[in-house]
C-alpha positions in Angstrom: 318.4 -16.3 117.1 318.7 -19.8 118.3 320.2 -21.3 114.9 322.6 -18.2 115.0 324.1 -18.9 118.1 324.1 -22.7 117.7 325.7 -21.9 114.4 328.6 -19.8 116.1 329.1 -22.1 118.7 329.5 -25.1 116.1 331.8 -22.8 114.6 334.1 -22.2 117.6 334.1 -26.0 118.5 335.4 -26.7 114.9 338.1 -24.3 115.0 339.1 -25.5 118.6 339.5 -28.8 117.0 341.4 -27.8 114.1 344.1 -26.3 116.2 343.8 -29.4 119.0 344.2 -31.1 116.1 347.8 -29.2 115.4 348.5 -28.4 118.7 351.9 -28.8 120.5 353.3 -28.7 116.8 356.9 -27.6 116.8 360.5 -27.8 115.8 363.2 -29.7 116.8 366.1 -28.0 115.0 369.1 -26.5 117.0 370.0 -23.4 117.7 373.8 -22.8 116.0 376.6 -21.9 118.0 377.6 -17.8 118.8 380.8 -19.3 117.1 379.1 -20.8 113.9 376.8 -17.5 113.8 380.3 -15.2 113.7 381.7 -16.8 110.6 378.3 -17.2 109.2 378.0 -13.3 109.5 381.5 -12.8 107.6 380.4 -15.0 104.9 377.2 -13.0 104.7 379.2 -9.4 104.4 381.4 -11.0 101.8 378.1 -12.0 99.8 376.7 -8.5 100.5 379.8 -6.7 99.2 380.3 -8.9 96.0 376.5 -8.2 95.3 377.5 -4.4 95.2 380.3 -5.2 93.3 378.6 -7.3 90.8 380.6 -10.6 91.5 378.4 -12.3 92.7 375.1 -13.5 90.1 371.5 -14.2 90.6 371.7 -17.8 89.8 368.5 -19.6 90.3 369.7 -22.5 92.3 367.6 -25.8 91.6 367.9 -28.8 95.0 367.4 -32.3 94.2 365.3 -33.8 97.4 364.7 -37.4 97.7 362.3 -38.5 100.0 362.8 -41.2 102.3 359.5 -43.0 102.8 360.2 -45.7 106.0 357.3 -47.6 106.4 356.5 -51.2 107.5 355.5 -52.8 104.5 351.7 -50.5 104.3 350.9 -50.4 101.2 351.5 -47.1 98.8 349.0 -44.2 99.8 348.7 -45.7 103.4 350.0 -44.0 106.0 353.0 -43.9 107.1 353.8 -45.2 103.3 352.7 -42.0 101.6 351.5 -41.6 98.1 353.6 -40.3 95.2 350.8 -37.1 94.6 351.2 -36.4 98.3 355.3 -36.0 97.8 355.0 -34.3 94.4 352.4 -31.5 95.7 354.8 -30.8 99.0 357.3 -30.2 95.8 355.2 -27.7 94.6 354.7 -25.8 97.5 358.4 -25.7 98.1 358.3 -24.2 95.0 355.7 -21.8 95.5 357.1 -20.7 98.7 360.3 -19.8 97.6 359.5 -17.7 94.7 357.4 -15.4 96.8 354.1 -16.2 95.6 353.1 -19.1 97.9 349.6 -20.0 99.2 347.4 -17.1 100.9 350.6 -15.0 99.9 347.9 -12.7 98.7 346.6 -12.1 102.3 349.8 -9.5 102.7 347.8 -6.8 104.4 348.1 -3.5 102.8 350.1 -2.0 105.4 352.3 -4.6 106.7 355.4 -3.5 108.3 355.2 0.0 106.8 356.6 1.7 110.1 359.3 -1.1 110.8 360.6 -0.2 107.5 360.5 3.5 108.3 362.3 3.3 111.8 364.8 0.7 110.3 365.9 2.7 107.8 365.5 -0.7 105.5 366.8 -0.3 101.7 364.6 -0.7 99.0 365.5 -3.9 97.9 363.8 -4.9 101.5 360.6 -3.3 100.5 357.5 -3.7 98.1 356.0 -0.5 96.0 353.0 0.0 99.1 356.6 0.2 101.6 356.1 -2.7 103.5 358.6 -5.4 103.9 358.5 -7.3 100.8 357.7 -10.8 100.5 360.6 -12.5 98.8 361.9 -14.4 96.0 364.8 -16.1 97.3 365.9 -17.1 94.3 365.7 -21.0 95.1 363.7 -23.9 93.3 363.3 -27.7 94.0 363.1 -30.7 91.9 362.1 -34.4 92.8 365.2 -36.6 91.7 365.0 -38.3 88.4 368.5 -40.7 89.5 369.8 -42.5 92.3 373.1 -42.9 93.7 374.3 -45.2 90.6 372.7 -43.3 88.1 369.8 -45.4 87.7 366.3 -43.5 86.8 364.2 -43.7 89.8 360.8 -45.6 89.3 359.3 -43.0 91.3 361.0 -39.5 91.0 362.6 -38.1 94.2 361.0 -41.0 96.5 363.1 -43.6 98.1 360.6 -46.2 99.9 362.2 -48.2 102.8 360.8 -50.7 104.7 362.4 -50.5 108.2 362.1 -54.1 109.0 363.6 -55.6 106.2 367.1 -53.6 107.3 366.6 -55.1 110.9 365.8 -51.5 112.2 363.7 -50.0 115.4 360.3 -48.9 114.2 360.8 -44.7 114.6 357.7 -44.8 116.7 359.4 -46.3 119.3 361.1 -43.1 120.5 358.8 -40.7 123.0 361.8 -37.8 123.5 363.3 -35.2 121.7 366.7 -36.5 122.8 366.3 -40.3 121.9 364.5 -39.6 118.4 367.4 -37.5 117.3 369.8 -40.4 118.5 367.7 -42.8 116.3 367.6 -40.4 113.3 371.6 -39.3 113.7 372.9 -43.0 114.9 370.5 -45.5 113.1 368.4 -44.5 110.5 370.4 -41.7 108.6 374.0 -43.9 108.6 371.9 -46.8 107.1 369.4 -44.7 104.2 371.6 -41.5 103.7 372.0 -40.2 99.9 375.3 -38.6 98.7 374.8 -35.2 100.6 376.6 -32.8 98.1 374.3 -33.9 95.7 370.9 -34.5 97.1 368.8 -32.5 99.9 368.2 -36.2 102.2 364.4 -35.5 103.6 363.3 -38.5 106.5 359.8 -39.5 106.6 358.2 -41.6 109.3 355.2 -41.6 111.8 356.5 -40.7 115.1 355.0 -41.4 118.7 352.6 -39.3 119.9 354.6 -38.0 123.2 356.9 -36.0 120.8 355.8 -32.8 120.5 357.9 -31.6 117.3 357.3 -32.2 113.5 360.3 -31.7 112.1 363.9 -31.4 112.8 366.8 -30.0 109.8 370.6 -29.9 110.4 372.0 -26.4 109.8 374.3 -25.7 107.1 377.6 -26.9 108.2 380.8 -24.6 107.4 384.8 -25.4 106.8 387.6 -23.4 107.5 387.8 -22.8 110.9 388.9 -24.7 113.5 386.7 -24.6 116.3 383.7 -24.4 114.7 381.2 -27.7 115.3 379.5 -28.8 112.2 375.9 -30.0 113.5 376.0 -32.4 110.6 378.1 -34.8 109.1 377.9 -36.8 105.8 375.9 -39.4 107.5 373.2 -37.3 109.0 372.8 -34.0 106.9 369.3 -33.5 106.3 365.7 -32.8 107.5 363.3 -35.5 109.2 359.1 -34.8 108.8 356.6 -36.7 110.6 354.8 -38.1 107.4 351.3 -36.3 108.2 352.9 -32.9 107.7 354.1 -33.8 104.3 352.4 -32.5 101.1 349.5 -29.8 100.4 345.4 -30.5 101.6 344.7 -27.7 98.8 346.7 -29.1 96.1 346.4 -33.1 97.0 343.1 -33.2 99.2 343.5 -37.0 98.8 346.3 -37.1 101.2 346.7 -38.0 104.7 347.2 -35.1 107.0 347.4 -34.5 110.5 344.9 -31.7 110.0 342.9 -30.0 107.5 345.2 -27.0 107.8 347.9 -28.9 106.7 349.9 -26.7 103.7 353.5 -28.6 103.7 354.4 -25.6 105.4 356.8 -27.7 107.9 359.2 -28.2 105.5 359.0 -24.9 103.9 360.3 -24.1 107.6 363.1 -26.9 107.9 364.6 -26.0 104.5 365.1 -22.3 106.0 367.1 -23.7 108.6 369.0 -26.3 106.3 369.7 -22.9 104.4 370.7 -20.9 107.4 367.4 -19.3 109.0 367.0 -18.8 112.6 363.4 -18.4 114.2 361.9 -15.3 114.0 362.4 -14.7 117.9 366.0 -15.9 117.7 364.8 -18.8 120.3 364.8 -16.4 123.1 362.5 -13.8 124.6 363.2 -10.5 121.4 366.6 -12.0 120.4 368.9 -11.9 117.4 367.2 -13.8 114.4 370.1 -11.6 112.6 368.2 -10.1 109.7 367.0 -6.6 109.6 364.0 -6.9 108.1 362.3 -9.2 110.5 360.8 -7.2 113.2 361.7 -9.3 116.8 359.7 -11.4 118.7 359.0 -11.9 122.0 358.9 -15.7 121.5 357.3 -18.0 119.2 353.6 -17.6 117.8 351.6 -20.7 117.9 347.7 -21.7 116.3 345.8 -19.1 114.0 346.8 -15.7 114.9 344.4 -13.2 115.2 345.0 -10.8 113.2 347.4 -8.1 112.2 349.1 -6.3 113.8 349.9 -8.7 116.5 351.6 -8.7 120.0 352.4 -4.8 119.8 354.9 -3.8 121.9 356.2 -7.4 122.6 359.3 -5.5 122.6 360.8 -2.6 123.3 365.1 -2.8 122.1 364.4 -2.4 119.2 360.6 -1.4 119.7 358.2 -3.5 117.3 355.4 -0.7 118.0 353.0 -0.2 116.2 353.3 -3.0 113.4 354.0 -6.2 115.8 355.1 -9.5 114.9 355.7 -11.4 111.9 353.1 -14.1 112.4 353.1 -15.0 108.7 356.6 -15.8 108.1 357.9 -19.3 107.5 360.2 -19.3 110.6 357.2 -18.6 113.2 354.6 -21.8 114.4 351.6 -20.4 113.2 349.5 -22.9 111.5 350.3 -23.5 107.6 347.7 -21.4 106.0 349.0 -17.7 108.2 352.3 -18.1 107.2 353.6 -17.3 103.7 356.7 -15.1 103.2 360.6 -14.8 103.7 362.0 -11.6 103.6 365.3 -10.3 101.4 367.6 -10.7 104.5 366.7 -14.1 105.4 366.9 -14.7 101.7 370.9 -13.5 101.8 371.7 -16.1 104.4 369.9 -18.7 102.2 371.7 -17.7 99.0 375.1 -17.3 101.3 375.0 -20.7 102.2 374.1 -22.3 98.9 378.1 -20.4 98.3 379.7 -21.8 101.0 378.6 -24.4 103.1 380.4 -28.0 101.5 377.4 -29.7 101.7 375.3 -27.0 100.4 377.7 -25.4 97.1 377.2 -28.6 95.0 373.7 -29.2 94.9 371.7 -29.4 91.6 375.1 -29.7 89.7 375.1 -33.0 89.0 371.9 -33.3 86.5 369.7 -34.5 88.8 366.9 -32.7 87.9 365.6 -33.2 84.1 364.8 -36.1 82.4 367.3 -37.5 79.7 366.9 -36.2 76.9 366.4 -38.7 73.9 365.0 -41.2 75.9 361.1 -42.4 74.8 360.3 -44.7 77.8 361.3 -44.7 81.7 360.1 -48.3 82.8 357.0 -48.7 80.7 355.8 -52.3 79.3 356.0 -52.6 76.2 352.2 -53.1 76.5 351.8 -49.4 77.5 352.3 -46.2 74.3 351.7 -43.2 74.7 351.0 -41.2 71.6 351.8 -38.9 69.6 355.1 -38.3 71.3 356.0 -34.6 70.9 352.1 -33.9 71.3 350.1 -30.8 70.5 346.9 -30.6 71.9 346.1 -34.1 73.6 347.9 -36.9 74.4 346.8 -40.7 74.0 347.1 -43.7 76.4 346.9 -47.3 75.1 346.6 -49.6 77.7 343.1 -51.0 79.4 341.4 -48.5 82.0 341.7 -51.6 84.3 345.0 -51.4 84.8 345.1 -47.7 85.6 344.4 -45.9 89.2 345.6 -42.4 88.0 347.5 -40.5 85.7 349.6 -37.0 86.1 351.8 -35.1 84.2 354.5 -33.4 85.9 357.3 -30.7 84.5 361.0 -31.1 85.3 361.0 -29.4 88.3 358.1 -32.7 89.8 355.1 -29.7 90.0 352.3 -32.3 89.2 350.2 -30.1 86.3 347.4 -32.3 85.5 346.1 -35.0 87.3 343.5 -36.9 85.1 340.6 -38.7 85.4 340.2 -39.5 81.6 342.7 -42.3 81.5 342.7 -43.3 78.0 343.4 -39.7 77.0 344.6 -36.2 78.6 344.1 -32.6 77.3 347.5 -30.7 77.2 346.8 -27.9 75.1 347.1 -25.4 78.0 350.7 -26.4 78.4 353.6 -24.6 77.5 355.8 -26.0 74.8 358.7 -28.0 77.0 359.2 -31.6 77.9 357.2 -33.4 80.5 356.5 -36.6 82.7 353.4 -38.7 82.3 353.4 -40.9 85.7 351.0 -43.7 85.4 350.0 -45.3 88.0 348.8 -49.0 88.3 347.9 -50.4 91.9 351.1 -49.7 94.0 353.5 -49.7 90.4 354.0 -46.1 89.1 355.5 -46.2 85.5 356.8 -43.0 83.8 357.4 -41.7 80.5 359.0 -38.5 78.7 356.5 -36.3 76.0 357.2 -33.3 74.5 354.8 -30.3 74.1 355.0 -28.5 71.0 
């Protein structure tokens, strides 16, 4: 008996950590304008009504993000100066989370929502085959950046690595407030670091002091055509900022370094909702407007590891969330990374509307960004490194010494690291489907990439 209740005290204590650990965790986004919100709402009926009307296509939209890694000269894979499998696996749950099908996903209870979608009257393009609000694809995809501003392939795909000092700039850490760490982002850092914003989705990472409370901060999408309106970006500070220890996936890149062992890259699965549109799912006051059916409201934000479901029943009462509760597990609450895991087919129309018509939004992943060229062998390799056979069947041979080598990935198009070797004169691809991938080899803080076809 005494091991049992040592045991579940142990327990407790380690799960009081973990969320210490991630406590105080929140966003520092703001909330759009009633005025922004109205012509936001006609955009989204016009999208609604050309859906019915067949004029408007399921395009699978594809967002080139670069990564802007400011450091201080650390070395690659120390913190704040990130390693390229961190960046890569935050890629692929980006990936994952907007295609519906995103870590713990499967933890959907049974019942979810079932009465909500009764008393709503909700369509059944809102719902799953068990009637519960279904988790969504939205229809959206990410890629790491193969080109820079100039057209130049990048050395490291999607990853821009800055070292503050040597542009003579404040170290981001400096700034204990809400207010004066958005002044550094939108006045300092963003003018001097920002990527072409039609063509790129601009993602900040730094460390930040411990006073601020938030992780992560995303401009909303801005919109054109009426007078009146304030755009909360501009072409010099459109984008989302992440404090560097919420970047990237403990499951997928266990390597990393995370503020937390519950750390999923579910932050910026939650910024690129309100780059695309999303309000929280209380509507940032007690049971407001997050202006989507399908989201049950919220009597305000839900913070750690939830209980369980249902949760806060009766939170509130116009309209009544009774008996089903709140939507702990979607992206746009602050429960910890693992409980959260869906979007729902009305958030996913304000997403897809603003890929339509927001100017800095409409042009994205149009500019070939996002694939390798085609024809070319070798992307910055010595000529004393060959890879072999090149296309490749079954496995794929390295010449160069071990010595040299720290690790070796392949990646697909999209920068969703596959494989991640520890045989580094020769890799087993068999399980891969036929397509064209990146080998990234990396030797001490130089990453060197190359183009093989699967056949």
């Amino acid at each position: 008996m005494k091991i049992n209740i040592l045991t579940t005290i142990s327990l407790l204590l380690f799960s009081l950590t973990i969320q210490a650990q991630q406590e105080n965790q929140s966003c520092g986004t703001s909330v759009p304008s009633e005025v922004w919100e109205n012509k936001f709402q006609k955009l989204i009926s016009k999208y609604e009504t050309d859906q019915k009307t067949k004029k408007q296509s399921s395009t699978v939209y594809t967002i080139p993000i670069i990564f802007h890694v400011i450091h201080s000269g650390q070395p690659i894979g120390t913190f704040p100066n990130i390693s390229q499998g961190q960046i890569t696996s935050q890629i692929t749950v980006l990936n994952q989370d907007f295609s519906g099908n995103g870590f713990n996903s499967s933890n959907y209870p049974s019942n979810a929502f079932v009465n909500w979608v009764i008393t709503q009257s909700l369509p059944s393009a809102n719902t799953d085959s068990n009637g519960r609000v279904k988790i969504a694809d939205v229809g959206i995809q990410f890629c790491l950046a193969t080109k820079d501003t100039n057209g130049n392939l990048l050395p490291e795909p999607g990853i821009n690595r800055i070292n503050f000092l040597s542009l003579n700039l404040p170290n981001p850490s400096s700034y204990s407030t809400q207010a004066t760490m958005k002044s550094y982002l939108d006045n300092i850092l963003k003018p001097q670091t920002i990527w072409d914003v039609t063509k790129y989705l601009n993602v900040w990472i730094t460390d930040k002091n411990n006073a601020l409370s938030y992780t992560g901060v995303s401009s909303v999408p801005p919109l054109s055509g009426l007078l009146g309106v304030p755009n909360n970006s501009t072409d010099t500070t459109d984008g989302i900022w992440c404090y560097a220890k919420v970047i990237g996936s403990n499951n997928l890149f266990p390597s990393g370094i995370y503020g937390s062992p519950l750390v999923e890259g579910r932050t910026l699965t939650h910024e690129v909702g309100h780059y695309l549109g999303l309000r929280h799912i209380w509507g940032d006051a007690p049971c407001a407007a997050d202006y989507c059916d399908d989201t049950p409201p919220a009597a305000s934000e839900n913070t750690g590891i939830p209980s369980s479901y249902p949760l806060n029943v009766g939170s509130c009462t116009a309209p009544a969330n009774a008996p089903d509760g709140e939507m702990f597990m979607n992206f746009m609450d602050y429960t910890r990374d693992p409980y959260k895991y869906m979007f729902t087919t009305d958030q996913t129309t304000r997403m897809r509307t603003a890929m339509i018509n927001s100017p800095y939004r409409n042009q994205l992943g149009t500019h070939s960004l996002c694939s390798a060229p085609l024809g070319l062998n070798s992307l910055n390799l010595n000529d004393n490194i060959s890879i072999y056979p090149n296309p490749a069947k079954t496995e794929l041979n390295i010449n160069v010494s071990q010595n040299d080598i720290n690790e070796l990935s392949i990646s697909n198009l999209f920068g969703q690291v596959l494989i991640i070797s520890q045989n580094l004169n020769r890799i087993d691809i068999s399980d891969l489907p036929n397509g064209i991938y990146i080998i990234t080899i990396s030797r001490g803080q130089l990453n060197q990439t190359q183009k093989f076809i699967k056949e």
